[in-house]
C-alpha positions in Angstrom: -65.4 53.9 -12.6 -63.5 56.5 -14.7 -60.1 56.5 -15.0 -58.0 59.1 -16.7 -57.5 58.6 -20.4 -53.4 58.8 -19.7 -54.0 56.8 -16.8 -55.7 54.1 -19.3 -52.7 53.8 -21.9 -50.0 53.2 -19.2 -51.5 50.5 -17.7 -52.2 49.2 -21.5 -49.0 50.0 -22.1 -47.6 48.4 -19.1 -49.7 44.9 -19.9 -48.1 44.8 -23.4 -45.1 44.9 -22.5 -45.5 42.1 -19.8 -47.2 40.3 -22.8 -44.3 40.3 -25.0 -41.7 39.4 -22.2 -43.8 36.4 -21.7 -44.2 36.1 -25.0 -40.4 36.1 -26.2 -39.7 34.4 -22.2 -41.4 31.6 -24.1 -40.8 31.8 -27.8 -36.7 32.4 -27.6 -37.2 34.4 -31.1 -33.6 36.3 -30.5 -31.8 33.0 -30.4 -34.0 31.8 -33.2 -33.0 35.0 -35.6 -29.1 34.6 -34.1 -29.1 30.8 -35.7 -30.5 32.1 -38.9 -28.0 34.3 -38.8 -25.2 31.8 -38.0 -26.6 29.4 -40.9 -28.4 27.0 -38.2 -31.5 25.7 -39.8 -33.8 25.2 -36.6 -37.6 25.9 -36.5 -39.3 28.0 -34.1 -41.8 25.2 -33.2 -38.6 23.2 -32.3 -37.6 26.1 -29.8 -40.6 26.1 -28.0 -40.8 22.0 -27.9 -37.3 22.1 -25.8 -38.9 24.4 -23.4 -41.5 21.9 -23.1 -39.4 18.9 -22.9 -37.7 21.1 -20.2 -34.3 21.9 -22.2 -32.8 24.9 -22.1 -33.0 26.1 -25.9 -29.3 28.2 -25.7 -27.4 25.8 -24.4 -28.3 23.7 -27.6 -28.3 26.5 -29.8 -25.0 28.1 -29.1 -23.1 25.5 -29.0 -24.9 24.2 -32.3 -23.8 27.6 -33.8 -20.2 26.8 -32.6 -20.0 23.0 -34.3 -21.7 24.8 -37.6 -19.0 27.3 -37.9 -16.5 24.7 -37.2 -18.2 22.5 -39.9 -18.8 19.3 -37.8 -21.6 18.4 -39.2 -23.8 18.0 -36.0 -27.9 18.2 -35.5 -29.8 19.7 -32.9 -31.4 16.0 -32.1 -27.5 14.8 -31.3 -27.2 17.9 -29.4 -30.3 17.6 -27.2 -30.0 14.0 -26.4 -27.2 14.2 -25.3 -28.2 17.3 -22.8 -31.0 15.1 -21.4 -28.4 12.2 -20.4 -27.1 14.7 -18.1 -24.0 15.5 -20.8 -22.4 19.0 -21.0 -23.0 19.8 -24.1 -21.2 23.0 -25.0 -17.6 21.1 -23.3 -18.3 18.2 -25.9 -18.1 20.5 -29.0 -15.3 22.3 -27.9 -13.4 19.0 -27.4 -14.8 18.0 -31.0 -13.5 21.3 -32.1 -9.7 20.9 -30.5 -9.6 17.4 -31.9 -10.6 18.3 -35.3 -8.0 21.3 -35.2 -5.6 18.9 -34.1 -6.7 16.4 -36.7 -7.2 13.6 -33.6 -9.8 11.5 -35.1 -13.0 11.7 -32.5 -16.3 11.2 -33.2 -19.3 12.5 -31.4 -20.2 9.7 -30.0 -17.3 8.9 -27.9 -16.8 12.4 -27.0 -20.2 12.1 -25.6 -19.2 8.5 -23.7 -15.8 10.0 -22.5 -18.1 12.9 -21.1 -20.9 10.9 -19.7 -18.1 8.4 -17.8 -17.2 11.7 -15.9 -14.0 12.8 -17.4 -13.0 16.1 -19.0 -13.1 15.6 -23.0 -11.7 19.0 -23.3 -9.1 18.2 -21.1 -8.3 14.8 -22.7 -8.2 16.5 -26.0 -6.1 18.9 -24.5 -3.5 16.2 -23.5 -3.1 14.8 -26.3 -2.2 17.6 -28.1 0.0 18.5 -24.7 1.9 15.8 -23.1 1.2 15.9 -19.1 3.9 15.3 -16.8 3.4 13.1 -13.8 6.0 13.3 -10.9 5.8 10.0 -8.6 7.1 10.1 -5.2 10.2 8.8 -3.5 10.4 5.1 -4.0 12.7 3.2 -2.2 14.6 -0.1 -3.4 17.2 -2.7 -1.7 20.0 -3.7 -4.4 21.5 -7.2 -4.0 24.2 -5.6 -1.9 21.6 -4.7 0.8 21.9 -0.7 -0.1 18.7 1.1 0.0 18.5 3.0 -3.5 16.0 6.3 -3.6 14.6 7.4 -6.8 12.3 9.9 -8.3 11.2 9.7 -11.4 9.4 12.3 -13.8 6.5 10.4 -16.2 5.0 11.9 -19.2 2.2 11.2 -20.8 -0.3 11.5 -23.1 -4.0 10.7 -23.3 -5.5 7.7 -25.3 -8.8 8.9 -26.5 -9.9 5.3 -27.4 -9.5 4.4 -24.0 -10.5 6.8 -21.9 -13.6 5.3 -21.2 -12.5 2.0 -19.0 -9.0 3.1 -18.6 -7.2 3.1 -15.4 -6.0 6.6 -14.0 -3.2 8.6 -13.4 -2.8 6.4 -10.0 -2.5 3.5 -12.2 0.8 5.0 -13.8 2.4 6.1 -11.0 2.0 2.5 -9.1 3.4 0.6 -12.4 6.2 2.9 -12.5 7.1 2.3 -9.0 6.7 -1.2 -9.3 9.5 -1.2 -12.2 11.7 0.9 -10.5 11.4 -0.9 -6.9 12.0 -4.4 -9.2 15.2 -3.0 -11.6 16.9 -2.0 -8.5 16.6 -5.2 -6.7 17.7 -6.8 -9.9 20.7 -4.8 -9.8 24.2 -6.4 -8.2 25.2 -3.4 -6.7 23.8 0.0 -5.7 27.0 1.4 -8.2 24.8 0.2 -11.1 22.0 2.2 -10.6 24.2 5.3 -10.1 26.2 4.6 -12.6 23.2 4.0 -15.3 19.9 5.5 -13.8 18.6 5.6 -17.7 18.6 1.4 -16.9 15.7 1.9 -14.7 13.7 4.1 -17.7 14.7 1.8 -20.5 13.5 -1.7 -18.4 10.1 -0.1 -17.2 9.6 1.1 -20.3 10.1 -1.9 -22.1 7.2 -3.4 -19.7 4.2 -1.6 -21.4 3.6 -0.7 -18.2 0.6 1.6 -20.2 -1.1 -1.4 -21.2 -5.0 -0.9 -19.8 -4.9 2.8 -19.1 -6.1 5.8 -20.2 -2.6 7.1 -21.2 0.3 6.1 -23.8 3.7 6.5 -21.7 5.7 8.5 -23.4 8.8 9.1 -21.5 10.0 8.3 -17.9 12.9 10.6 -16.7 14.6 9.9 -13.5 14.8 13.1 -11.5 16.8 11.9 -8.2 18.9 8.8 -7.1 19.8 9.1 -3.7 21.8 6.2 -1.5 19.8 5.5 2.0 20.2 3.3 4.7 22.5 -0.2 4.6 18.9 -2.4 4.7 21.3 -5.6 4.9 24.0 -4.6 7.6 20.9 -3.9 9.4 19.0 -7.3 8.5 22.5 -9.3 9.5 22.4 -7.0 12.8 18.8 -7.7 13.7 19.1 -11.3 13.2 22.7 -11.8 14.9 20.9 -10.4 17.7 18.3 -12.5 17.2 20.4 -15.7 17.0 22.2 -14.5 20.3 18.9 -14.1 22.0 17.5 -17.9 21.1 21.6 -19.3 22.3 20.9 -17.6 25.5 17.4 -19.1 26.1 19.1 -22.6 25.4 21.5 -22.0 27.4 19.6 -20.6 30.3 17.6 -23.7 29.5 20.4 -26.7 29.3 21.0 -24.5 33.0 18.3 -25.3 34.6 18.2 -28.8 33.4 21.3 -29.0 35.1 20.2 -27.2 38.3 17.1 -29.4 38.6 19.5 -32.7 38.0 21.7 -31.5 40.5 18.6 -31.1 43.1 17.6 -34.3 42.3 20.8 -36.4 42.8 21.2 -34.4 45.9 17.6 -35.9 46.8 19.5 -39.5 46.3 21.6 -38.9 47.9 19.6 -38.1 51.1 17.2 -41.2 50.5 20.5 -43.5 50.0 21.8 -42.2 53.2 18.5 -42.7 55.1 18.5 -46.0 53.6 22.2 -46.5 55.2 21.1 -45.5 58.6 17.7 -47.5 58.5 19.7 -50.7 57.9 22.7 -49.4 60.6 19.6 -49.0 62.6 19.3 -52.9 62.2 22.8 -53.9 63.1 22.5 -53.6 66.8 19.4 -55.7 66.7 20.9 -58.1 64.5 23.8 -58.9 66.9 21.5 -58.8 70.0 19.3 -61.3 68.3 22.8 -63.6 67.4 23.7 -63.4 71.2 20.4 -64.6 72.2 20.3 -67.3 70.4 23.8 -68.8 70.8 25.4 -68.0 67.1 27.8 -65.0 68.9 29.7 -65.6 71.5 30.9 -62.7 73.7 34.5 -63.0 72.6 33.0 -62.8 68.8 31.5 -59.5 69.9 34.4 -58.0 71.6 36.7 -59.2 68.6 34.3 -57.4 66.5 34.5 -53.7 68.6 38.4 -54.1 69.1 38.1 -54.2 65.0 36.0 -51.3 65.0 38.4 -49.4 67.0 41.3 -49.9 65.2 39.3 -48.8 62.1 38.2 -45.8 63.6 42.3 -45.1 64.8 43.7 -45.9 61.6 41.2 -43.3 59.7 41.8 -40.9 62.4 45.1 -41.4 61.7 45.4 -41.5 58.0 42.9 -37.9 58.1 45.8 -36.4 60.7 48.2 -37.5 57.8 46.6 -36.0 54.9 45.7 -32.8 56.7 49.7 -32.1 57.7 50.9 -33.0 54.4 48.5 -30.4 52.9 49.6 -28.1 55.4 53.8 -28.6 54.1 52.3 -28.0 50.6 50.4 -24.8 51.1 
């Protein structure tokens, strides 16, 4: 088959210049000649064995260029270790570069543990050189008075590069702060002392070392707001006056119905005592009849005995006719 001579040099033409993109795709030689030109010593052969070992070759080499210029002193080996742990590699110089302007002492190595724990170097760099401010919410506090006592307090701090990695967090602070603020105030005799002296509450919790363990060096604890809030121990006396009435009344309502059930009960004796009375009245008339039978009663014995009865019965009749008129003159 013939093609057209013209025909033949574009498609020539065409594969060359597919060739060399592969070619240069493969063998970075533009970042090779841009670290020459940066005075990074690095080997093309040393290029092409990152794309092997599956690295990307700029992300070591630009921020190699960077730590050059800066004169840390780093190597590519540093560098791509530290890519393959999963690092990033071009935030770690930059933090090594920040420190070293700012003349914090950090050496690769920790900047590459701080980075590999899954905080921001940069950022901790950044904070030491700028102080962050930390506001902790409203925390309430009962004085020995029983006044609830509000405060809000401003924290500032700065990061501790040597221990950032293991350090507790920002959440850390703010629940030591609190703490020292809830445990000043409830030292305090009266809710006039706080309002008086709020710096008391910054000098005691900051005499605790209540930085001790985290990843930041307390440098000043401002209180923002001190508000007065409810009266916690009027309330407490209220709630358990009412309690105390509430247990007074149950043992009252209790000695009550003791009483009601005693008062059944002697009732019931008295029932049973008067059934007893009747049952042996019952045996009176038998009694008698039985004495008259067998000789120890005489008839004049018995009507003796019912005239006796009689005049019993008159005299009581009488003596309730008595009482009721004199009542009567009274009323």
């Amino acid at each position: 088959m013939y093609l057209d001579p013209n025909v033949q040099l574009l498609i020539i033409g065409a594969l060359i210049i597919i060739a060399l993109a592969v070619f240069f795709s493969f063998f970075p030689f533009m970042l090779w000649i841009s670290a020459l030109a940066s005075g990074v010593r690095i080997s093309i052969i040393t290029l092409v064995a990152m794309r092997l070992r599956r690295v990307v070759p700029s992300r070591i080499v630009n921020p190699m260029i960077k730590a050059t210029k800066a004169g840390l002193g780093l190597n590519i080996n540093q560098l791509e270790s530290h890519f393959l742990a999963g690092g990033n590699v071009d935030r770690v110089v930059n933090a090594l570069i920040a420190a070293q302007r700012a003349n914090i002492p950090l050496p690769f190595e920790r900047a590459a543990a701080i980075d590999l724990a899954g905080r921001d170097v940069l950022q901790a760099v950044q904070m030491s050189v700028n102080p962050r401010v930390i506001e902790t919410p409203i925390v309430s506090a009962v004085a020995k008075d029983g006044i609830e006592v509000k405060v809000k307090a401003r924290v500032t701090v700065r990061a501790n590069i040597d221990r950032l990695v293991g350090g507790a967090g920002e959440e850390t602070i703010i629940a030591r702060v609190g703490e020292g603020i809830v445990s000043t105030n409830g030292s305090a005799d009266t809710h006039k002392v706080v309002l008086e002296n709020p710096d008391l509450i910054s000098r005691t919790v900051l005499a605790k070392g209540l930085d001790a363990g985290t990843a930041f060096e307390i440098l000043s604890i401002d209180i923002m707001d001190v508000d007065i809030g409810k009266n916690i121990g009027a309330h407490l006396q209220t709630e358990q006056a009412e309690a105390d009435k509430r247990i007074a009344q149950a043992k009252a309502e209790e000695r009550r119905a003791m009483a009601v059930a005693q008062e059944q009960e002697m009732k019931a004796r008295v029932v049973e005592m008067r059934a007893k009375v009747v049952e042996s009245e019952s045996d009176v008339p038998l009694a008698m009849a039985e004495a008259l039978r067998g000789g120890k009663m005489g008839v004049m014995d018995y009507m003796n005995l019912k005239n006796l009865e009689a005049d019993t019965q008159m005299r009581g009749s009488i003596g309730k006719g008595e009482a009721g008129s004199s009542n009567g003159e009274e009323r």
